[in-house]
C-alpha positions, 0 to 999 in steps of 0.5 A: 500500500505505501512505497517509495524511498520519500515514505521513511515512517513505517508505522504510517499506515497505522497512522492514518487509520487510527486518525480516521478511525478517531475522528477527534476534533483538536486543533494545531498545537504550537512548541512555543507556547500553550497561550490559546491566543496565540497565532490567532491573528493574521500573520504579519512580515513576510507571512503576510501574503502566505493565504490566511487572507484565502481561507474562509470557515467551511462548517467546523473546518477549514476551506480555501479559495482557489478559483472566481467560484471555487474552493478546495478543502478535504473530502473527509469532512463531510459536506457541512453546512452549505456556506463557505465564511471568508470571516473578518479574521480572514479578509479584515474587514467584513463578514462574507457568506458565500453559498455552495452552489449544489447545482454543480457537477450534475447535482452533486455540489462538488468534484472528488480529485481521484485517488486523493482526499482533495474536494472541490466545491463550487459557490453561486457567488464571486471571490475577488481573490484566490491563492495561486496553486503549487505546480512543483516537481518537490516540495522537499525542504521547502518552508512552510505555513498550515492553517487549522482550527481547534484547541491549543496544546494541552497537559505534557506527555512524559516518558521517564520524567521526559518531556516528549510533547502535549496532549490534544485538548478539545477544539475551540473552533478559532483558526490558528497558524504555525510554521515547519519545513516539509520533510518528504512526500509519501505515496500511499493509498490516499494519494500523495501526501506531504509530511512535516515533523514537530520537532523540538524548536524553540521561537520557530512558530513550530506547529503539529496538527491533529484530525480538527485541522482537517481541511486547513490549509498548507502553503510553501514559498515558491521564488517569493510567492506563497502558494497552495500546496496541501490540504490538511489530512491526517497526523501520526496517533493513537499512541500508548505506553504498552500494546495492551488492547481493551485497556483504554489507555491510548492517547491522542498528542503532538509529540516531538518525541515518539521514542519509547511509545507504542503507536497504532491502535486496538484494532489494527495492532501496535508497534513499539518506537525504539527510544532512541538518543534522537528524537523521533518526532511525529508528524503531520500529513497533508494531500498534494496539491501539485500532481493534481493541479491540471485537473483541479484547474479543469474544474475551476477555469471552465467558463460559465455558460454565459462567458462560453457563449460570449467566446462562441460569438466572439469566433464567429465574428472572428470568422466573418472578419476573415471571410470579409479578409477574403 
């Protein structure tokens, strides 16, 4: 199921099905700090254009705009509510609802990418802006920021009086931002996703997600311009100190440290992460935008039926002018 020199972990596919199979609602947790105010704002500096001004409220996730009528988030989530909220946080100025058109696609409201949890929906209105999509070959190594929207970090995970990282705590609904480095891509059956790692960085903005962070989005620097590279989808969980099943002591938690825990699940089984004198730090997973991007750009550059008919004109009268020429 997964392959590749990029996939490093080997207990991924643990990981992303204990993640689904979890469905806990948490938010991005920060290295820095517990403050739940923290990163709530608009990044400022040369974070300022790096698409928190393009993500809107879809529900109790994240969407992100991506066409005049488009925007993209995970397929997981669910259909929601029906509007897509660019907040006053987002745009800063006003409040503004946008309404899912579920006319499109021949009635089903929104185009499913193949072979990947990347979801596309169309809306009856207009964005005035949208964030221009990666199209690289790698996005290894490059810096990145990620949206999400739940709790801050909670109480601290300790393994042999060491500090090895926090505890998921309930989702507050608020948007947050944080910063990291994409590490590698996997290939698995979800399609190809970037990863990240939470390691043990002070003042870096460093920032692990959980599963609330779901359809949040992800954008790296491309020669100067931030543009779309990823959609939230999964993290490394549930974890454990033993591989009893039915004793319900697994827990959810952004760890900078793996080493010395049991990562999996009850039911798909456990595996020990040797504790080394390296850390071995978790890490998040977002679906690719670049292999995706011809076909995402498909749905969102047809032309309305309106604007089609205008071209159609515009030809005829470019053959009569030819004509004429003759």
């Amino acid at each position: 199921m997964f392959f590749g020199m990029r996939l490093r972990d080997p207990w991924l596919a643990r990981s992303l099905a204990c993640l689904l199979l979890a469905g806990q609602a948490r938010g991005i947790v920060l290295y820095d700090t517990d403050d739940p105010g923290a990163n709530t704002e608009a990044p400022a500096g040369i974070y300022e254009s790096a698409g928190w001004g393009w993500q809107g409220l879809f529900g109790s996730f994240l969407g992100t705009m991506i066409g005049p009528r488009h925007f993209i988030t995970a397929g997981h989530i669910g259909a929601q509510d029906g509007v897509f909220l660019s907040s006053a946080l987002f745009n800063g100025v006003a409040d503004a609802a946008y309404h899912v058109d579920a006319t499109a696609n021949g009635g089903t409201g929104y185009w499913d990418i193949a072979g990947t949890d990347l979801r596309v929906y169309q809306i009856q209105e207009t964005f005035s802006s949208y964030a221009p999509l990666y199209d690289g070959a790698d996005e290894t190594g490059l810096e990145m920021i990620v949206f999400g929207r739940g709790g801050p970090r909670g109480a601290e995970v300790t393994l042999g009086g060491d500090l090895k990282g926090w505890l998921h705590t309930a989702a507050d609904g608020t948007p947050r931002w944080g910063l990291n480095t994409v590490s590698g891509i996997a290939d698995t059956g979800f399609g190809p996703l970037l990863m990240a790692e939470f390691d043990a960085v002070a003042g870096a903005h460093e920032a692990a997600l959980s599963a609330g962070d779901s359809g949040g989005a992800v954008f790296v620097l491309d020669g100067g311009v931030w543009k779309l590279a990823g959609i939230n989808f999964s993290v490394d969980g549930l974890f454990d100190t033993n591989a009893v099943t039915g004793d319900d002591s697994e827990f959810a938690a952004a760890l900078f440290d793996r080493g010395g825990f049991y990562q999996g699940s009850d039911g798909g089984g456990w595996s020990l992460v040797p504790d080394m004198a390296e850390d071995a730090p978790a890490q998040m997973y977002a679906s690719r935008i670049a292999p995706n991007v011809a076909e995402i750009q498909g749905i969102t550059l047809v032309p309305e039926p309106a604007g089609a008919f205008l071209l159609m004109l515009a030809g005829l009268a470019g053959l009569a002018g030819l004509g004429r020429r003759r």
